[in-house]
N, C-alpha and C positions, 0 to 999 in steps of 0.2 A: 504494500500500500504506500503511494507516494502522497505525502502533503507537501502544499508550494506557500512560503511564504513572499508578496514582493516589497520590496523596501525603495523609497528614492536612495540615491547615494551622493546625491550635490543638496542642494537647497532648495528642492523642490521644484514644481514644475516640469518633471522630467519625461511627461506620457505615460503613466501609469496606468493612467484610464486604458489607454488603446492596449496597451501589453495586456491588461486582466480582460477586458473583452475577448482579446487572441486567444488567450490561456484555456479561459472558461469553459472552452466546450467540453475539455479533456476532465472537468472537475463537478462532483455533485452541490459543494456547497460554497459562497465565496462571504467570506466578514469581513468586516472592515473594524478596527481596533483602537482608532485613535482619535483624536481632530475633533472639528465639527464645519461649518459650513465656512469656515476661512479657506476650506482646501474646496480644490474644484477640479475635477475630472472629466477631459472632454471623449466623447466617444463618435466616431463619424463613422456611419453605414452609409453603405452609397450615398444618396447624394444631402442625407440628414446625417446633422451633425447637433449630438444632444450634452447637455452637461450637468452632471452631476454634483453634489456638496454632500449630501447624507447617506443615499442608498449606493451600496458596491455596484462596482462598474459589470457586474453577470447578470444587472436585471434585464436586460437586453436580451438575452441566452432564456427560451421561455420556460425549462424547465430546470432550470438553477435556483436552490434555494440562496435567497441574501440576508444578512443577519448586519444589523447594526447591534454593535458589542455596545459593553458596560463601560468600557473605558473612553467612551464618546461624550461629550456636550450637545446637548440638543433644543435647538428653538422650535416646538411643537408648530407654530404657525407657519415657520420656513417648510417644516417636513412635509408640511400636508399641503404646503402649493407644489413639492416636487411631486409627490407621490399623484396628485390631481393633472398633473401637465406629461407624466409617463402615461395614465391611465386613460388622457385625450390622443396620445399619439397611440393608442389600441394594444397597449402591452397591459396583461393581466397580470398583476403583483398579490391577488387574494392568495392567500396559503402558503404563500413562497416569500413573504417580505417578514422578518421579526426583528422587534426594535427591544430592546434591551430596558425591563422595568428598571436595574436600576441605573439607567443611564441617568448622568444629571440632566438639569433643565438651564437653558439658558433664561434668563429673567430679565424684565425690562429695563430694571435699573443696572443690571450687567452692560450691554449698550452704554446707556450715558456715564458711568463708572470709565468705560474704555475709552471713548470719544474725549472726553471733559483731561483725563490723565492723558492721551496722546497729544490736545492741543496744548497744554501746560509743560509740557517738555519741550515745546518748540522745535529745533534744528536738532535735537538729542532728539527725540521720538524714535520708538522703535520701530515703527511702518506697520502697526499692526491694520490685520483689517476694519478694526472699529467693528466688530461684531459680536463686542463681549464675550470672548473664550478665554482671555485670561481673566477676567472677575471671575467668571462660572467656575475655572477650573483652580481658582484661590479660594473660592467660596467652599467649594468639595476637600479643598484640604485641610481647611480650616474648620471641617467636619458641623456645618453653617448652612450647604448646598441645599436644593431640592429636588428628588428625583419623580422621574415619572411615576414609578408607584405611588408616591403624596398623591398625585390628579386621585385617585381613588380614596381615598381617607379625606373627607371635606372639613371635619374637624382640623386635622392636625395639619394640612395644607395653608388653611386660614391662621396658625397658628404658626407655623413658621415663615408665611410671609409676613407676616406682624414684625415677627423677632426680626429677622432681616432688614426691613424697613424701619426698624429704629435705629440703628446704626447707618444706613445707606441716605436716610433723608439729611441726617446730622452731616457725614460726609458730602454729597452731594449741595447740601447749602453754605456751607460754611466753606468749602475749597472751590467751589466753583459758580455757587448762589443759584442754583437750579431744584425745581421741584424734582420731588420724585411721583410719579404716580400712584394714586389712591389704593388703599388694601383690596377694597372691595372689587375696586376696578380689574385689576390683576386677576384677585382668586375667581369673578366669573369668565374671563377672557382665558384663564388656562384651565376650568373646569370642562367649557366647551372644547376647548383643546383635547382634552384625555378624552372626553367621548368619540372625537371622529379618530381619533389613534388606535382607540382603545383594541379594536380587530389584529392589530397588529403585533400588541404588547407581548411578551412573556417572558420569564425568566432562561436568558440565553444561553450562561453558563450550563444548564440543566440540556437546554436543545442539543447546543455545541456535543456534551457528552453522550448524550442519546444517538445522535448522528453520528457518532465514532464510533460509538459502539455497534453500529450498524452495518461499521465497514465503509459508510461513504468517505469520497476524495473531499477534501478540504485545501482553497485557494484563499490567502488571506491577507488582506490588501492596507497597508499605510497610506496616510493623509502625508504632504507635506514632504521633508525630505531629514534623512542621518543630522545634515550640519547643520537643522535647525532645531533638532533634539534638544530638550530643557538642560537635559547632563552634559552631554555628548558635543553639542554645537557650539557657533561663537556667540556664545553667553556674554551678554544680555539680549543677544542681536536674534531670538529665537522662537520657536513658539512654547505654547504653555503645554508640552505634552511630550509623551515619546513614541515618536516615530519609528527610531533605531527599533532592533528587535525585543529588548527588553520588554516594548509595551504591549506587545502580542499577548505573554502570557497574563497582564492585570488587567488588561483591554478586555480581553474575549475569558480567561480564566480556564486557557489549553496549557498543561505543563510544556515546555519548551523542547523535553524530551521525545514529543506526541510528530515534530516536524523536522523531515527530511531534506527540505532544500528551500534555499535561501535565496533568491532571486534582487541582484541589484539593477537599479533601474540607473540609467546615466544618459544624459544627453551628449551629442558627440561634441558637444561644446556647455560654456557652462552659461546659467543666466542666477540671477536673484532679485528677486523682488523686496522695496522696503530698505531699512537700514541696515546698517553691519558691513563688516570687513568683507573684501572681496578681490579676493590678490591678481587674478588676471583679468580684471573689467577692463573692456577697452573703451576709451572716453569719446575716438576718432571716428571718421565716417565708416569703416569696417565695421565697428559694434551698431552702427544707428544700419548699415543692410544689412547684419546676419539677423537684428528685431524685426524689421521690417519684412526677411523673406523667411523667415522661421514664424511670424505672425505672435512675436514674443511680447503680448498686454493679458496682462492676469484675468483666470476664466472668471473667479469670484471678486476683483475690484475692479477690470478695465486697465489696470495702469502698467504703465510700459516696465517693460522687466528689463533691468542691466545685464547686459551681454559680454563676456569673457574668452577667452581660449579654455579648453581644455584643459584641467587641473589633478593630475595625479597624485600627488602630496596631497591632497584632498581626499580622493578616492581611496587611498591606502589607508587614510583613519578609517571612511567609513567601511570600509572591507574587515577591517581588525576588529573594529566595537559589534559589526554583524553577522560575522561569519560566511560573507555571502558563497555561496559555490559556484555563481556564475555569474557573469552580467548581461543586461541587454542593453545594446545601444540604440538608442532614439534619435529621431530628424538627424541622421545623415544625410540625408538630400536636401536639407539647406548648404550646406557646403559646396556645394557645386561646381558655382562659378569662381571659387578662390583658386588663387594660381598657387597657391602656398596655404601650408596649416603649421600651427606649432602647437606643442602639448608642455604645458609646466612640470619640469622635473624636479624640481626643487625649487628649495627661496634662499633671497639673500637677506641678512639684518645686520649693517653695522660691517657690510666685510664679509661677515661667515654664511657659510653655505648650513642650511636647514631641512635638513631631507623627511624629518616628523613634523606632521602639522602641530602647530604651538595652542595652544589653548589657554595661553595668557592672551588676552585680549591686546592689552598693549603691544606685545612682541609682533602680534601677526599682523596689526594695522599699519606697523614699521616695514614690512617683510615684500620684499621686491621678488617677481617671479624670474628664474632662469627658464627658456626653452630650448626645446629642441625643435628645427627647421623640418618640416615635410613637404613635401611637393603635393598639390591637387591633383585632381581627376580630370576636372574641367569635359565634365559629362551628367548628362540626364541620369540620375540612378533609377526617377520613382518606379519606371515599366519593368524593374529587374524584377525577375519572379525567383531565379536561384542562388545562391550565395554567390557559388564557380564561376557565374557567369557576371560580377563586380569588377570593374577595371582594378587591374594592380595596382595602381596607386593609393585605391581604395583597400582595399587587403591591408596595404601595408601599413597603412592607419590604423587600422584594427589592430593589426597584430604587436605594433608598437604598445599600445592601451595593454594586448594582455600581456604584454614582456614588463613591460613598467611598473605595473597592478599584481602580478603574478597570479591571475584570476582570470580563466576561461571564458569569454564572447558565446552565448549560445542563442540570442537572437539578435536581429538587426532591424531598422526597421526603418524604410525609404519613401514613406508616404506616409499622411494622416489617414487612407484608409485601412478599413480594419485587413484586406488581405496583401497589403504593402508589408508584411512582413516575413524575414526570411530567417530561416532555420540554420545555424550556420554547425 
């Protein structure tokens, strides 16, 4: 029995969507572990192209069960205009969609908590999406949260957002002079929440284990990406959750033991979105066309994502903290028309060469990239349907990535649609 776990291995954004749609056929069940609607997943079927924030990218695939884990954030109102906008495009989700009772809830004053803190830091701002996943997911650690099983208990619902709301109005007026929305208002706006969810609820951990014991394949899908890992990434510059594999097993609550292969996702170039350090952005007209013909503006804010070279020094952390046993590479066929590529071997700080990603913050926002020169292709890839049949130049890209990474290429992928993908 194989289980697939896939991870980004840059900074997110890397086509995850499109690799777990590919995947999925081969798999009975697909969860998703982490995030919430900050992450967005695009998936294009001929000539639709749909995007996802909450539900794993297999609901596409009609006889895929999808499971939103416990280790999710979730704004009931966002879910149920995804779930209403797959269910107008004719894809049947009854039976086959579960959402994790105790996932948290995102909450209104999560929003203006995010929003109010990011315009307050000004040029320091971390770029979050302003969509309250780091209040919701402070508020859960701070064991303060409310989860989707509360919609069901109207007492104690009412009751904890009371408690919440007296600290959140006090915060809320006195740092930024902003109301917060009314108790009342809240507990009926997420009461009718739980009811249209309700069909979808159940305790996932328990499904999860039921489905294994049954024997089905399990595909199990990250939001986001390794270096923006709360632990693992350039902290502060991060999101509120783990990405990295760690948060597979608190996410969905599968021992770690349970999964066979580790799937890193990587773009053949790098992007990031938001703040933080990023040792090969390119600032020049290069970075403003590989955005442009990579179509690189965030699926869940719109905004243009910063464009770099390939970073290995990067990928070696995240290959170590994940164990991956393979990688796939994504949008190769933006590359195209470059007469040249180079790949970051290392960094310089002060003089010395850097071969470990730094995880002092300071160190790596000092840290200058070393490359290595490749020559293009300067050829159409997307119509390649077999690996063997990729211009040498392009090979040799690759095979660079796995000589440098010391981690095996087993997909490629040369188009946004879903069969632009090749087996290598």
């Amino acid at each position: 029995m194989s289980h697939l776990v896939i991870i980004g291995a840059q900074w997110g954004d890397e086509g995850k969507g499109k690799i777990i749609d590919h995947l999925a056929k081969d798999f009975d069940v697909v969860a998703r572990y982490q995030g919430g609607h900050n992450a967005g997943h695009t998936v294009k079927i001929g000539d639709k192209t749909r995007f996802l924030h909450f539900i794993p990218s297999g609901i596409f695939r009609p006889d895929k069960i999808c499971i939103i884990g416990n280790g999710m954030v979730i704004d009931p109102g966002e879910l149920i205009k995804e779930i209403n906008t797959i269910k107008a495009d004719g894809i049947d989700v009854g039976g086959r969609l579960l959402v994790s009772s105790n996932a948290h809830l995102i909450m209104p004053y999560h929003y203006l908590l995010d929003s109010s803190k990011e315009q307050d830091l000004g040029e320091k701002n971390i770029g979050t999406t302003k969509r309250g996943i780091g209040p919701a997911y402070a508020d859960k650690m701070r064991r303060i949260g409310i989860r989707i099983c509360d919609l069901y208990e109207k007492e104690r619902l009412r009751s904890l957002i009371e408690e919440n709301l007296k600290e959140k109005r006090l915060t809320l007026k006195k740092l930024y002079g902003l109301n917060c929305p009314e108790a009342k208002k809240i507990e009926k706006e997420y009461l009718d929440y739980g009811k249209k969810i309700e069909p979808f609820v159940t305790d996932t951990t328990l499904a999860v284990r039921k489905y294994y014991e049954e024997g089905k394949k399990f595909l199990l899908e990250g939001a986001q990406g390794s270096m923006l890992d709360i632990d693992h990434g350039t902290y502060p510059f991060v999101t509120s959750s783990s990405p990295c594999i760690g948060g597979v097993g608190t996410g969905l609550g599968i021992s770690p033991r349970k999964l066979d292969k580790i799937l890193g996702i990587a773009k053949a170039y790098c992007t990031r979105v938001g703040s933080g350090p990023f040792p090969t952005e390119l600032f020049d007209e290069l970075g403003n066309q590989i955005r442009e013909q990579g179509k690189e503006f965030g699926t869940t804010t719109g905004r243009p994502r910063r464009c770099g070279w390939f970073d290995v020094v990067a990928l070696r952390h995240a290959i170590w903290v994940n164990g991956f046993t393979s990688l796939a590479i994504t949008k190769l066929d933006v590359l195209d028309d470059l007469d040249s590529l180079k790949i970051c071997v290392k960094y310089k700080n002060n003089g010395n060469a850097i071969e470990d990603f730094p995880t002092n913050l300071s160190l790596l926002e000092n840290c200058k990239p070393v490359y290595e020169t490749l020559p293009g292709w300067k050829k159409n890839i997307s119509g390649i349907k077999d690996y063997a049949q990729l211009p040498s130049n392009t090979k040799s890209y690759l095979k660079k990535i796995e000589t440098l990474s010391g981690t095996p290429i087993s997909l490629v992928s040369v188009g946004a649609e879903r069969g632009e993908t090749l087996v290598k």
